[in-house]
C-alpha positions as semicolon CSV with decimal commas, in nm:
position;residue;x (nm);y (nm);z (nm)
1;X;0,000;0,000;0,000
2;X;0,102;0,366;-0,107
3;X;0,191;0,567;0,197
4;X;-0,041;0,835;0,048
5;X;-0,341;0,606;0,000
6;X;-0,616;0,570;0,163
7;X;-0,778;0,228;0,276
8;X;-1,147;0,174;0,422
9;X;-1,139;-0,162;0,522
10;X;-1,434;-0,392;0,636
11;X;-1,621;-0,083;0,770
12;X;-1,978;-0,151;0,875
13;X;-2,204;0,056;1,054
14;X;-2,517;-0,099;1,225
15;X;-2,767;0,200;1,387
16;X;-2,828;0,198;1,690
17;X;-3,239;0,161;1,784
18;X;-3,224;0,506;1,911
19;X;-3,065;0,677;1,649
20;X;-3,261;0,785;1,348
21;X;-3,089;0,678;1,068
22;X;-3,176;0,341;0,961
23;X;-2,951;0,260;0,649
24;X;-2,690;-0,002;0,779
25;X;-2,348;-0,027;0,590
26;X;-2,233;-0,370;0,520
27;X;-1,875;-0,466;0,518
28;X;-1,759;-0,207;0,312
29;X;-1,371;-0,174;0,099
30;X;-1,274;0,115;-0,068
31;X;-0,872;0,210;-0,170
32;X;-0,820;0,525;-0,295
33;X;-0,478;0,645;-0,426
34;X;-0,299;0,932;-0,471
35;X;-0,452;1,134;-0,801
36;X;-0,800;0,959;-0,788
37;X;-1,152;1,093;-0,872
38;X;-1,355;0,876;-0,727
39;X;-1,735;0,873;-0,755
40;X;-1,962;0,660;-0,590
41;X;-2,320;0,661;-0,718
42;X;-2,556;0,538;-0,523
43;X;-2,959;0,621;-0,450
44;X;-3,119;0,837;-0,165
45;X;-3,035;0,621;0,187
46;X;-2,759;0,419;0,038
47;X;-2,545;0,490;0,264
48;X;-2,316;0,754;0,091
49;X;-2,352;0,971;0,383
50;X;-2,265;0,750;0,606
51;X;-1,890;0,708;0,454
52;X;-1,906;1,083;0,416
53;X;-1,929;1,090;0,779
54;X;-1,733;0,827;0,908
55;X;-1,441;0,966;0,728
56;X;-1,493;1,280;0,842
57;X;-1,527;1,177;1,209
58;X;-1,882;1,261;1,329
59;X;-1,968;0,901;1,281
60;X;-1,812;0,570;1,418
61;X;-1,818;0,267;1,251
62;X;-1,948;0,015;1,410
63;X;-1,665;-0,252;1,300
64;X;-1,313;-0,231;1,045
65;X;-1,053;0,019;1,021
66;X;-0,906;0,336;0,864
67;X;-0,564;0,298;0,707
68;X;-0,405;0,640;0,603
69;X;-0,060;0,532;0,465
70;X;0,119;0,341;0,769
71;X;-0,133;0,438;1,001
72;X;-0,488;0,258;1,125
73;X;-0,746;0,396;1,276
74;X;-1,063;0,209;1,432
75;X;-1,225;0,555;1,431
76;X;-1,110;0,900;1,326
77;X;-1,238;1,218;1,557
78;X;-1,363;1,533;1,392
79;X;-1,007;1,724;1,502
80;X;-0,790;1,376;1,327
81;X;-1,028;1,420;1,010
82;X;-0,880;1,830;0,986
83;X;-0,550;1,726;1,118
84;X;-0,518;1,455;0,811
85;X;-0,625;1,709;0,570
86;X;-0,921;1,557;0,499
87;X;-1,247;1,823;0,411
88;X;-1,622;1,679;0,344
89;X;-1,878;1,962;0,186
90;X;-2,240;1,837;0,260
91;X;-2,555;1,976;0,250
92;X;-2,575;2,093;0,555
93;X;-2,401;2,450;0,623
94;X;-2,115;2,559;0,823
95;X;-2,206;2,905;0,721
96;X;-2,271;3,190;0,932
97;X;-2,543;3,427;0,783
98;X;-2,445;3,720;0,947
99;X;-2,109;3,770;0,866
100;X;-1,871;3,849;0,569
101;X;-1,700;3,583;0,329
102;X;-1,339;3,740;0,480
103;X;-1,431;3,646;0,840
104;X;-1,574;3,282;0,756
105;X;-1,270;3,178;0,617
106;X;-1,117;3,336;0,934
107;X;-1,310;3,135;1,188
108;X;-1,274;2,822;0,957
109;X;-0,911;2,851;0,982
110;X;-0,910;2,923;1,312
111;X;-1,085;2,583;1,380
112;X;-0,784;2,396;1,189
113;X;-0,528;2,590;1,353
114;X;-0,474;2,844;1,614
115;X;-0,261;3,095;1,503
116;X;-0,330;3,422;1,499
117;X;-0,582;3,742;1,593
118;X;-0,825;3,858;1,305
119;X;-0,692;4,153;1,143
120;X;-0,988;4,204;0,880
121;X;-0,782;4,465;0,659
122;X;-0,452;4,226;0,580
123;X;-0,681;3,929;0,618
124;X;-0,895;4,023;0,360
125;X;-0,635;4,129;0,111
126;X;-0,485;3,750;0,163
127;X;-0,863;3,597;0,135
128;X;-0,945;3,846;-0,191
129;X;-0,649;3,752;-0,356
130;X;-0,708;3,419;-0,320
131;X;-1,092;3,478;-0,453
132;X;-0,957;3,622;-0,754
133;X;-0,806;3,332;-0,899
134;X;-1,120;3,138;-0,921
135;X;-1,294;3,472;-1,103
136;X;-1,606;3,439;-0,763
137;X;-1,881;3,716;-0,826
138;X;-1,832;3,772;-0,431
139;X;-1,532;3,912;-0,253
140;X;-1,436;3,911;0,091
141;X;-1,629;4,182;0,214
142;X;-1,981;4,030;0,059
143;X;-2,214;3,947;0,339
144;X;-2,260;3,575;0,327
145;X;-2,647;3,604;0,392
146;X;-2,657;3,796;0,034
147;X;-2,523;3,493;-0,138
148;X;-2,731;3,266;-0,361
149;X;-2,731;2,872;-0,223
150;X;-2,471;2,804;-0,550
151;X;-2,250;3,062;-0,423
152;X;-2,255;2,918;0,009
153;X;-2,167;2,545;-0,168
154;X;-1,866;2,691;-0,401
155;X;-1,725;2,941;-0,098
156;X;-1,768;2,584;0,155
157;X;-1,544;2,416;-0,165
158;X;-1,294;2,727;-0,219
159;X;-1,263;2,707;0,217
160;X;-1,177;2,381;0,186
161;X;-0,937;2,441;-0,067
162;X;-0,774;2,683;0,131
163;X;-0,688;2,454;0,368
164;X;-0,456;2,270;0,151
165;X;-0,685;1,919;0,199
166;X;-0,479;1,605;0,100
167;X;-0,873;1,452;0,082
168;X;-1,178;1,641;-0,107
169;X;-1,535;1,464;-0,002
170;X;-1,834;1,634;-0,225
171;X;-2,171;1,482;-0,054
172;X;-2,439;1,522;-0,340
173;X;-2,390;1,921;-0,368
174;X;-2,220;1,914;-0,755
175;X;-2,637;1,925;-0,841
176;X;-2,698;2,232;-0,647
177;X;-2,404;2,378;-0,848
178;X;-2,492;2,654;-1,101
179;X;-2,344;2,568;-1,448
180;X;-2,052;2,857;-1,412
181;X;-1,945;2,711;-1,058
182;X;-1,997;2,339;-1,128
183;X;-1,788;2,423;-1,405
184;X;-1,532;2,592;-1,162
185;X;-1,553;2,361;-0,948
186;X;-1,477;2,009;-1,203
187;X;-1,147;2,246;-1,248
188;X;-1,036;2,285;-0,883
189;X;-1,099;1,900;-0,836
190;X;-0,886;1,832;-1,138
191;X;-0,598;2,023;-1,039
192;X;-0,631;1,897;-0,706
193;X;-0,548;1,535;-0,846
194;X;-0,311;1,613;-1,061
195;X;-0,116;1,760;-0,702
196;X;-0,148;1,408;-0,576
197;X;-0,510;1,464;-0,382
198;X;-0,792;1,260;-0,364
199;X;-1,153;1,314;-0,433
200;X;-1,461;1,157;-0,344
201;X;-1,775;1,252;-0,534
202;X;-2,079;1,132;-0,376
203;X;-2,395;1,143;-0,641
204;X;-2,732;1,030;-0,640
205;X;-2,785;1,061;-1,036
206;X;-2,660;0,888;-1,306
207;X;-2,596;1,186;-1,497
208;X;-2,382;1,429;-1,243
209;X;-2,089;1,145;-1,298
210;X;-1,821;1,382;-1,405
211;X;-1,664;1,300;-1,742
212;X;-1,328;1,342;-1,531
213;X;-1,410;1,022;-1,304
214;X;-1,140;0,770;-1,268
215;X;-1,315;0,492;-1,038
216;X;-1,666;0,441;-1,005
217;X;-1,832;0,246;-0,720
218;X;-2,195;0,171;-0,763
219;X;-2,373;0,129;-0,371
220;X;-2,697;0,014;-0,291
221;X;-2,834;-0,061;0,005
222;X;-2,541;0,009;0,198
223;X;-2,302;-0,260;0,002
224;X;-2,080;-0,175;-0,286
225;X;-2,198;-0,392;-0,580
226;X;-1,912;-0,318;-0,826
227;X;-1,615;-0,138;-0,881
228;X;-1,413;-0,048;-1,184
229;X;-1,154;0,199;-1,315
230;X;-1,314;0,425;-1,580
231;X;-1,216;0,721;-1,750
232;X;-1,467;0,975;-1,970
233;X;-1,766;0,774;-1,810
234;X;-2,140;0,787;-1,965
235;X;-2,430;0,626;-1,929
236;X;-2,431;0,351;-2,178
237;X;-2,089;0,183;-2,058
238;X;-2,264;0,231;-1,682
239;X;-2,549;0,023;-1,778
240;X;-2,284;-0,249;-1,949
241;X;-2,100;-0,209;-1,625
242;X;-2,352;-0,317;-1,408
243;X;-2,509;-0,565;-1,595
244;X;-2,099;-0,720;-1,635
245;X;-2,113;-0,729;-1,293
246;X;-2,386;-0,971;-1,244
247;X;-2,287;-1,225;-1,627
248;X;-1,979;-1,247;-1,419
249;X;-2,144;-1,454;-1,164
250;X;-2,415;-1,617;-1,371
251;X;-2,421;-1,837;-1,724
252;X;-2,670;-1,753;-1,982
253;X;-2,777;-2,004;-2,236
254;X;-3,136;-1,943;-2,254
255;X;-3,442;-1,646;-2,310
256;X;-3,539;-1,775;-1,979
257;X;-3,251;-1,709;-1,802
258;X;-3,172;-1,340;-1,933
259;X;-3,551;-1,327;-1,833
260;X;-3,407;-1,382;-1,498
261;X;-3,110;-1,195;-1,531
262;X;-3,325;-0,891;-1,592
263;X;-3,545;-0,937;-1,290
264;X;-3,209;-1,053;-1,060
265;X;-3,139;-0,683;-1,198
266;X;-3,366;-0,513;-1,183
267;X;-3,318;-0,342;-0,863
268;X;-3,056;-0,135;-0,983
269;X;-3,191;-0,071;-1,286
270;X;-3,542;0,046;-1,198
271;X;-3,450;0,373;-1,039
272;X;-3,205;0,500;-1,353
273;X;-3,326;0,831;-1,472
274;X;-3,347;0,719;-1,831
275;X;-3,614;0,577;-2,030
276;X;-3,440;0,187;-2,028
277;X;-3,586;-0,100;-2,214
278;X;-3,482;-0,444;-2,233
279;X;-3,547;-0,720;-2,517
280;X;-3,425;-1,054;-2,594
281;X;-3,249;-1,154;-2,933
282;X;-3,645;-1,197;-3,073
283;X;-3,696;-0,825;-2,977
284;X;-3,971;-0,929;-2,711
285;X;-3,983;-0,684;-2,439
286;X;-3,867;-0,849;-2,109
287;X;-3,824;-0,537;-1,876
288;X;-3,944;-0,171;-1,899
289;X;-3,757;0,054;-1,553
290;X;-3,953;0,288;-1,350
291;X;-3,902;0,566;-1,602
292;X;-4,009;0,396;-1,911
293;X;-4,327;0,272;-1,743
294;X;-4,417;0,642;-1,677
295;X;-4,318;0,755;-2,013
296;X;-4,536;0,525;-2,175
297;X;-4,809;0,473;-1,886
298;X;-4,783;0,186;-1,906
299;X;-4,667;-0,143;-1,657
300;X;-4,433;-0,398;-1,780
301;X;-4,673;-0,713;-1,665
302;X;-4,910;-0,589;-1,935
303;X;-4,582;-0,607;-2,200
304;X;-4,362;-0,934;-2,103
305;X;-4,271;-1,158;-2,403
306;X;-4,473;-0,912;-2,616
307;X;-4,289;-0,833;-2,930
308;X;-4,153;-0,462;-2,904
309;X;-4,414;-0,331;-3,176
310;X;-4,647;-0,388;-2,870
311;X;-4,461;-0,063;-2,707
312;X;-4,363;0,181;-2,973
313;X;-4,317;0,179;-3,334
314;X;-3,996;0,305;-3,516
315;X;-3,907;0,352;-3,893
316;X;-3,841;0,021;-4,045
317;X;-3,480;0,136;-4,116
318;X;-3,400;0,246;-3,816
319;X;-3,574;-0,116;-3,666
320;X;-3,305;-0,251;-3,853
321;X;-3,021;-0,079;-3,738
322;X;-3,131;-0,087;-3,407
323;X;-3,186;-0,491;-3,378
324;X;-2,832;-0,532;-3,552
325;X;-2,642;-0,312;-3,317
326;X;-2,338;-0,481;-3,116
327;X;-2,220;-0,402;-2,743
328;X;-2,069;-0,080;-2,935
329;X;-2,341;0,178;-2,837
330;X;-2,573;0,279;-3,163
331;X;-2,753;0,605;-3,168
332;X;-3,047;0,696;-3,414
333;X;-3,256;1,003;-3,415
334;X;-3,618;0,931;-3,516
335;X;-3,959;0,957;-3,501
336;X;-4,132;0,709;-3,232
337;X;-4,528;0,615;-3,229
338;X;-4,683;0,474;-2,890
339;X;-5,072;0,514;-2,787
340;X;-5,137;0,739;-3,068
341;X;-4,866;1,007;-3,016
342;X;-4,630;1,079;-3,242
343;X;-4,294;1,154;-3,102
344;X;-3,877;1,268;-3,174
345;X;-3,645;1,084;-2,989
346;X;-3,252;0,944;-2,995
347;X;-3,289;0,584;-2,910
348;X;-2,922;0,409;-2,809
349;X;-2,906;0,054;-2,854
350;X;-2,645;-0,183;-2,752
351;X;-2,621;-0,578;-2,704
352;X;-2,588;-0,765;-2,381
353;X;-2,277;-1,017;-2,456
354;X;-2,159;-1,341;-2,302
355;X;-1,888;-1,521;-2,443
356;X;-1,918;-1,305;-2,761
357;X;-2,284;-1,411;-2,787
358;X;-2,530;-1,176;-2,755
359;X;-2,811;-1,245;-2,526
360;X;-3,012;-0,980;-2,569
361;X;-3,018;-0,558;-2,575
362;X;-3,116;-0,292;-2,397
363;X;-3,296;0,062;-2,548
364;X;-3,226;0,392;-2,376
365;X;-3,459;0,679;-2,518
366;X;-3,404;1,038;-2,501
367;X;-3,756;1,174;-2,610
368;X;-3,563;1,549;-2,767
369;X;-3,903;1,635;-2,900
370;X;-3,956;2,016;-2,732
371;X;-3,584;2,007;-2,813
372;X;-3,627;1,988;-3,158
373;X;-3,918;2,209;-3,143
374;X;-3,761;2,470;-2,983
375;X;-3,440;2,401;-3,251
376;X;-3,709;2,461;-3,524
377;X;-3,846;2,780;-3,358
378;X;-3,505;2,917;-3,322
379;X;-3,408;2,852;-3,682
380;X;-3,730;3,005;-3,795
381;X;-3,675;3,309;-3,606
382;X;-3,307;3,301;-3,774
383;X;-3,437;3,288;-4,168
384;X;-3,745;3,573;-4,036
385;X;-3,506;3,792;-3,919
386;X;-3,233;3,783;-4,215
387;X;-3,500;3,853;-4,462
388;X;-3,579;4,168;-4,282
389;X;-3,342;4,397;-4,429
390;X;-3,405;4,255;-4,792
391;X;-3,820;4,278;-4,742
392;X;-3,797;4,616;-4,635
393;X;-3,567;4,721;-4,953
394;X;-3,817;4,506;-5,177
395;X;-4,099;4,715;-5,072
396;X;-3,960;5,045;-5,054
397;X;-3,864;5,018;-5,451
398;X;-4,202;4,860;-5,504
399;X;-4,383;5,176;-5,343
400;X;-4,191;5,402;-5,642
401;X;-4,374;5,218;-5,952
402;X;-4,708;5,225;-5,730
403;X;-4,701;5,591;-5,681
404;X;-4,718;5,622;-6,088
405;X;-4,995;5,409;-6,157
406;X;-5,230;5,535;-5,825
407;X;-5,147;5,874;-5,981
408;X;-5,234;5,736;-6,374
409;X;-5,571;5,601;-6,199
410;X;-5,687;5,916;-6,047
411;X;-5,609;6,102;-6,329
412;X;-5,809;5,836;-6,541
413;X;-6,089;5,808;-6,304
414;X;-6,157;6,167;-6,374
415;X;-6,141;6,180;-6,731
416;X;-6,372;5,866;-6,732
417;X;-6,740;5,926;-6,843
418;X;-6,854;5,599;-6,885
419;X;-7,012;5,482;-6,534
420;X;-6,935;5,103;-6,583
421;X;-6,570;5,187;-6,652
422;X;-6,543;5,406;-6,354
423;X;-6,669;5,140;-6,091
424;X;-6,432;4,933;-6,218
425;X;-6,163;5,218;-6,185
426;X;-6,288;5,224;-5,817
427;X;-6,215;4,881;-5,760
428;X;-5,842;4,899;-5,906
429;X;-5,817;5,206;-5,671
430;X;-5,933;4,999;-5,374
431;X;-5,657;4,699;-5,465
432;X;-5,426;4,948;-5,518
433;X;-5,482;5,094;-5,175
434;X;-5,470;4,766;-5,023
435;X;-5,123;4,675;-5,215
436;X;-5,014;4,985;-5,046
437;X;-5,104;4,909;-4,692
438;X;-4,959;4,583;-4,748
439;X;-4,623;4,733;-4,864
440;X;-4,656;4,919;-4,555
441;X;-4,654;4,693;-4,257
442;X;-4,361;4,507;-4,477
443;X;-4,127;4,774;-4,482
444;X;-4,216;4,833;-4,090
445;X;-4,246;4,513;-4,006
446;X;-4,644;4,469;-3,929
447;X;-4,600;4,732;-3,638
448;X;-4,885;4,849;-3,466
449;X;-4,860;5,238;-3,611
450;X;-4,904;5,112;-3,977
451;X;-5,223;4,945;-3,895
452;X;-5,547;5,088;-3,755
453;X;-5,725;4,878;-3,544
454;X;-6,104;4,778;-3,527
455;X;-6,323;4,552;-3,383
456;X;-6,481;4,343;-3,688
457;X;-6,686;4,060;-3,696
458;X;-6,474;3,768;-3,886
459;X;-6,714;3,564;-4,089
460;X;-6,782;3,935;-4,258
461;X;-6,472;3,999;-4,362
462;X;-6,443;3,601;-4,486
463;X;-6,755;3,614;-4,714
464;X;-6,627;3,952;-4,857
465;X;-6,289;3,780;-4,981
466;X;-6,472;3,458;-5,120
467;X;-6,681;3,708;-5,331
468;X;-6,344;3,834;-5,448
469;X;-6,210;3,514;-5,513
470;X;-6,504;3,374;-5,645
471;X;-6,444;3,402;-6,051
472;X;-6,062;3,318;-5,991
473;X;-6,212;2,964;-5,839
474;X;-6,449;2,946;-6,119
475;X;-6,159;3,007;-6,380
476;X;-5,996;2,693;-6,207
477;X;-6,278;2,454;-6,176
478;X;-6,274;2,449;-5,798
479;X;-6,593;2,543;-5,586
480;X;-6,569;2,744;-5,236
481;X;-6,803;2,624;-4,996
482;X;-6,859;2,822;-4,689
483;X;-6,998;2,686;-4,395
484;X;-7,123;3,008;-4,237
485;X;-7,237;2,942;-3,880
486;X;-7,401;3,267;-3,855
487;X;-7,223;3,337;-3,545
488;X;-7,052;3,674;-3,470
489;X;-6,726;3,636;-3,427
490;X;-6,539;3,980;-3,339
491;X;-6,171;3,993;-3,289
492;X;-5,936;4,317;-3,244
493;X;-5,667;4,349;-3,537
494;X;-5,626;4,521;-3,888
495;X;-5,911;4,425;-4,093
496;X;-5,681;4,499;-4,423
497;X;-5,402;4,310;-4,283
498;X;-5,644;3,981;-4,151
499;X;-5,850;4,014;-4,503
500;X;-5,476;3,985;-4,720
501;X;-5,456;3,671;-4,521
502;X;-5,740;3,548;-4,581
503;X;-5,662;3,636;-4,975
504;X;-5,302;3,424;-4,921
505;X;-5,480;3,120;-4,787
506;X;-5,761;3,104;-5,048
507;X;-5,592;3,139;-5,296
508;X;-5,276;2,898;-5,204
509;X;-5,623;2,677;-5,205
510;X;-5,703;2,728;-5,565
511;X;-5,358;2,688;-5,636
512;X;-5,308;2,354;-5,518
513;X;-5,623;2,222;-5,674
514;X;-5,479;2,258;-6,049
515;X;-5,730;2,009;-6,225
516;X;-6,032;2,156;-5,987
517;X;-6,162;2,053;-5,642
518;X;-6,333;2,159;-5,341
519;X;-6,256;2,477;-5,072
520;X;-6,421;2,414;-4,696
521;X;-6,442;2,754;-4,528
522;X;-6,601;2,678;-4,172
523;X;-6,579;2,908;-3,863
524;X;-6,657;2,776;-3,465
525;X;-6,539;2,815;-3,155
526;X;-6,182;2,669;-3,095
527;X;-6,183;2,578;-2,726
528;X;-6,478;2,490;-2,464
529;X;-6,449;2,831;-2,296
530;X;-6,565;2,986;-2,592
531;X;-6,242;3,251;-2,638
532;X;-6,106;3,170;-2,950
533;X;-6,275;3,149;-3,301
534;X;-6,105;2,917;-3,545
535;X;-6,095;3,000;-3,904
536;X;-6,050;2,600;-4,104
537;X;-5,940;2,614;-4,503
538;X;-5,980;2,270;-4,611
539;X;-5,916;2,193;-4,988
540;X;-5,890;1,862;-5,191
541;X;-5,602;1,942;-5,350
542;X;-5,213;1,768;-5,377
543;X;-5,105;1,839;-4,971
544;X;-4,819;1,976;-4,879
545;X;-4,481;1,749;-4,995
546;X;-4,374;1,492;-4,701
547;X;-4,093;1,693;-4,506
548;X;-4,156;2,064;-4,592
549;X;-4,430;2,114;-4,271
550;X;-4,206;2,264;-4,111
551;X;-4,088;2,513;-4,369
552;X;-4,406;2,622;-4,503
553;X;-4,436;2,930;-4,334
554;X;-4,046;3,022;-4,437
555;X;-3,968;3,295;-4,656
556;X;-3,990;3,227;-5,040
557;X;-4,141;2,884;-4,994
558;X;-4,375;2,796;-5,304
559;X;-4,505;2,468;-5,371
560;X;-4,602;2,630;-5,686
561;X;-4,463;2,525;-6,027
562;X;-4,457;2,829;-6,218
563;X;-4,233;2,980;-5,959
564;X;-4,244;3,307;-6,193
565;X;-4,634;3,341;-6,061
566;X;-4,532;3,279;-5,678
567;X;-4,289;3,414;-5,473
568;X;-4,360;3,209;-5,165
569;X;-4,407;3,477;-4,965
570;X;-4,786;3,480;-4,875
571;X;-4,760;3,217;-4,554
572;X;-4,452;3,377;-4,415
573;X;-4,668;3,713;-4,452
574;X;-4,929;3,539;-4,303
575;X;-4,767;3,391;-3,988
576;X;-4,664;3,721;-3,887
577;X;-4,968;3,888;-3,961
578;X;-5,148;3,643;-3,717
579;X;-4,879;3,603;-3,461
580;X;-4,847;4,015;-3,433
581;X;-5,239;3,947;-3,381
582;X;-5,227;3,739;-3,063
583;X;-5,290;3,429;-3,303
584;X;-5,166;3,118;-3,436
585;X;-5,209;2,907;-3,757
586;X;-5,163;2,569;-3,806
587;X;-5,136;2,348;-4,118
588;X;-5,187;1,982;-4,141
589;X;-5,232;1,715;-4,445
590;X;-5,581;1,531;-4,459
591;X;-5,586;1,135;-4,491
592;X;-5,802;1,126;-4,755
593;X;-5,605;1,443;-4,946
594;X;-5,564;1,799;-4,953
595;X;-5,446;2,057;-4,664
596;X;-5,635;2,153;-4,416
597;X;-5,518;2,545;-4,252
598;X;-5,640;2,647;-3,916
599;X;-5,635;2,992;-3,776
600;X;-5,707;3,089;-3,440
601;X;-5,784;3,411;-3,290
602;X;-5,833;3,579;-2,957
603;X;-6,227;3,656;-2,922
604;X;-6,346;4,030;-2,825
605;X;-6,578;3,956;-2,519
C-alpha cells in the first residue's frame, strides 16, 4: 500500500435503535490512491452519507478500520479528520449568515489551527487575492447572507481548498451547483489530483458522474456492488458495467434465463433516470424501468414476451439498425409512435454479450421532442429575421412604380365618363390601396402604427374575400363552400391586414387544386371556454410534400410550379400577420387528401 493512499477496510455501521438513521453499511472496501476521482453513485439512503461521515469523524463505525498510509485507525475524531487534511462539503451548512466571506474563512481557519488574531484589513487582502483566482462574483467583504445557495456550496469548496486538503469529499452538492461554478468547481478537483489529492464525489444521479471520473463504485443498500476503473464515463458503458457485474457470476444459455437476469437486476436498474428498455435476441420486451413505465403509462406485466411493436413503433430502417447493433453503443434520431402520439427521440441501442454471444439488448430513449421544437423555432426566427433587411428594400422600390400608376388612376378616373368603366376604376383604386397598406406593414415590419385597429366581426370579412375570389375559383374549376355558422365572431386586429390573409390562404387553395376541387371555409369556436374562433381552409387538392411542414411558413417557400407566378411569400406574410395578432395558424395534411389550414384568434368579449 502507497503511503499516500487511503484504505477503508471492512467498515460496517449498524444503527443503533435510538438513532434515526436506519440505512446499515455492510462490510464495506474502498482504496483510494494518490490522483483519484472517485465517484460513488448510489440512490437516496444508500449509505453515501454515512462514509461521508465516518471519514470525516462525526460518525463511528461500528466494525473495520481506517488505514491512512502506515497508520490505522478504528475511528477518526472530527479534530484527526482536519488534522489529516481531509475536508467533506455536505448539505448541511457551516455558514454563518451574518457575517462576511473574509471572516468565515477566518473562523474556519481558526478551527484547523490556532494561530493568529483577526486583522480584517490584511486578512482580507490575503482571502481576496485568493478569490480572484477562481474569477467568484463575491469578494471578501460580501455578506454571506446575500449569497445565492450556489455561491454558500462553491465558498464551503474554495474554504476547503484553502486549507490545503490532501482529501476532497463532495456529498451530493455538484447538483446544487450553477453551471458557471460546477464548471469551476470540475477544475479545482482536477488540479487537485493532478497535485497528488484525492476526491470523493458522492452522487445520487446517473448523470452528475463527471466526465473526469477515474473509479466508479456503484452502492446500494449500503453494500458496494461493483467497482471499476473508468475514464470519460457515460451512461451507456454504466449500464454495461452493471449488468458485467452480475454475467460475471451467472451463465446464460437461454431467453429464460436473461428473463431472470433482468429481474435478478432489476433493482438497480429500476431507479435510472433514463427511459431503459430491455429485449431478448427476438426483440420481445422483457423489462421496462420505472421511467419507461411512466413515459409510456404503461406497466411492464401488461408487456412481457410481447414483441416490441407492442410498445412503440420506429421507422423500419431504423428497426433494422437498431436490432443489428453490437455491445458498441448505436444512436439513431427518429420519429417514435406509442398510444397514438407521435414523437422525436434518440434511441441508443447496444447488445448484452456473453462469451461473444449476444443475449439480448437494452434501449435507452431520449424523447428530444420540445428540443427539436424549440431548434425549429429558433431557426425560424433566424431565416425571419435575415429577410428583414431585404423585405424592407423590396418594398420600398415597389412603393416608387405604385405611386405612378395610383397617380395614372386618379387622373383616369376623372377623365372617365362611362359609369361602368369608372366602378371598375374604383375597384383597381381599392386593390391598389390595399397593395399599399400591405407594402406598408412590410417595410415596418407589421408594427402596430401602420395598422389601424377595429373591432370586426370575422365571418364578414371572410364572405367579402370569397366574393373576391369567387371568378378566380371558377376560372380553375374548384368550388368554395362556406360553412357560415351565422355566429358573430369579433376579434381586435387590422381588418386589411387579416383580409390579405385570408386572400393568401384562399388562394394557395385554388392553387393547389390545379385540375379543380373543393374549398371548406367553416368558422366555430376553438376551445370549450368559448375565447377563440377558429378560421378552417380545407381543400382537396395535392397536400403539402412529405418533409416541408415545417418550412411552409419560411420565406420564399412555393409549392407552386410556375415559380415566376409565386414568390412564396404569402404564408410567411401570413404567420406574422397572425402572430403580431395574438394568433396562431396551423397546417396539417388530410388522410383522404388535400391541406387543411387552421387559424385561431383571440375573441373580443
Amino acid at each position: 500500500m502507497n503511503k499516500d493512499d487511503i484504505s477503508i477496510e471492512n467498515i460496517t455501521y449498524i444503527p443503533q435503535k435510538k438513532n434515526a438513521q436506519k440505512t446499515e453499511l455492510k462490510p464495506l472496501n474502498i482504496i483510494l490512491h494518490p490522483g483519484d476521482i472517485h465517484t460513488i453513485l448510489g440512490e437516496k439512503e444508500s449509505g453515501k452519507s454515512l462514509i461521508s461521515n465516518i471519514l470525516k469523524g462525526s460518525l463511528k463505525a461500528s466494525t473495520g478500520r481506517i488505514r491512512i498510509g502506515s497508520k490505522s485507525y478504528r475511528n477518526l475524531t472530527i479534530k484527526e479528520s482536519r488534522r489529516l487534511g481531509i475536508e467533506v462539503i455536505t448539505d448541511s451548512r457551516f455558514l454563518l449568515e451574518n457575517i462576511t466571506v473574509g471572516e468565515q474563512f477566518f473562523i474556519y481557519i481558526q478551527i484547523k489551527k490556532y494561530s493568529k488574531v483577526f486583522d480584517s484589513k490584511s486578512y482580507n487582502i490575503e482571502v481576496n487575492k485568493f478569490l480572484k483566482d477562481y474569477d467568484t462574483d463575491f469578494t471578501a467583504e460580501t455578506p454571506i447572507g446575500s449569497l445565492s445557495e450556489s455561491e454558500k456550496i462553491f465558498l464551503e469548496i474554495l474554504i476547503s481548498i484553502f486549507c490545503k486538503p490532501k482529501v476532497l469529499i463532495l456529498d451530493e452538492v455538484l447538483s446544487k451547483l450553477t453551471a458557471d461554478n460546477f464548471n469551476k468547481t470540475i477544475a479545482i478537483i482536477k488540479t487537485l489530483a493532478s497535485n497528488g489529492g484525492v476526491i470523493l464525489l458522492l452522487i445520487n444521479h446517473i448523470d452528475y458522474i463527471p466526465p473526469i471520473t477515474t473509479n466508479l463504485s456503484v452502492l446500494r443498500q449500503g453494500e458496494i456492488i461493483l467497482t471499476d476503473l473508468y475514464g470519460n464515463l457515460d451512461k451507456y458503458n454504466l449500464l454495461k458495467i452493471l449488468y458485467s457485474h452480475v454475467l460475471n457470476h451467472n451463465t446464460i444459455t437461454s431467453n429464460k434465463d436473461f428473463y431472470n437476469l433482468i429481474k435478478y437486476n432489476q433493482a438497480i436498474l429500476i431507479d435510472l433516470p433514463v427511459v431503459l428498455i430491455a429485449v431478448d435476441n427476438n426483440y420481445n420486451i422483457k423489462f421496462l424501468n420505472l421511467h419507461a413505465e411512466n413515459y409510456f403509462q404503461i406497466k411492464t406485466s401488461q408487456l412481457l414476451n410481447r414483441p416490441m411493436r407492442a410498445l412503440l413503433t420506429v421507422p423500419k430502417e431504423y428497426e433494422t439498425s437498431l436490432m443489428n447493433s453490437d455491445a458498441t453503443p448505436k444512436t439513431v434520431k427518429t420519429q417514435i409512435f406509442f398510444n397514438g402520439i407521435k414523437r422525436i427521440a434518440n434511441i441508443t441501442s447496444f447488445s448484452i454479450m456473453e462469451d461473444n454471444n449476444s443475449i439480448g439488448k437494452i434501449l435507452i430513449l431520449t424523447d428530444t421532442t420540445e428540443e427539436e421544437s424549440l431548434r425549429e423555432h429558433i431557426i425560424q426566427n433566424e431565416k425571419l429575421a435575415s429577410v428583414g433587411m431585404l423585405a424592407a428594400g423590396v418594398a420600398h422600390e415597389i412603393n416608387h412604380p405604385l405611386g405612378i400608376i395610383r397617380n395614372i388612376i386618379e387622373i383616369m378616373k376623372y377623365n372617365c365618363n362611362e359609369t361602368s368603366l369608372t366602378a371598375d376604376i374604383e375597384i383597381i383604386e381599392d386593390e391598389i390601396k390595399v397593395i399599399t397598406q400591405t407594402i406598408s406593414n412590410l417595410m415596418g415590419f407589421s408594427t402596430e402604427e401602420n395598422a389601424p385597429l377595429e373591432v370586426f366581426n370575422v365571418t364578414d370579412l371572410l364572405l367579402r374575400v370569397v366574393m373576391l375570389l369567387t371568378f378566380n375559383a371558377k376560372k380553375s374549376n374548384v368550388r368554395i363552400i362556406v360553412d357560415d355558422s351565422k355566429q358573430i365572431f369579433e376579434i381586435y386586429a387590422s381588418k386589411t391586414e387579416i383580409r390579405q390573409v385570408f386572400l393568401n390562404l384562399i388562394r394557395n387553395a385554388i392553387e393547389a387544386m390545379p385540375d379543380g376541387g373543393e374549398l371548406l371555409i367553416s368558422t366555430k369556436y376553438s376551445d370549450k371556454e368559448h375565447d377563440k374562433v377558429a378560421i378552417i381552409f380545407e381543400d382537396t387538392g395535392t397536400g403539402i410534400e412529405e418533409g416541408k411542414m415545417n418550412t411552409i411558413f419560411m420565406p420564399f417557400y412555393s409549392s407552386n410550379k410556375k415559380r415566376n407566378q409565386s414568390m412564396g411569400m404569402g404564408l410567411y406574410i401570413s404567420y406574422n400577420t397572425i402572430t403580431k395578432f395574438k394568433g396562431e395558424i396551423t397546417a396539417e395534411n388530410i388522410p383522404k387528401g388535400g391541406t387543411r389550414f387552421t387559424v385561431k384568434f383571440p375573441l373580443i368579449k
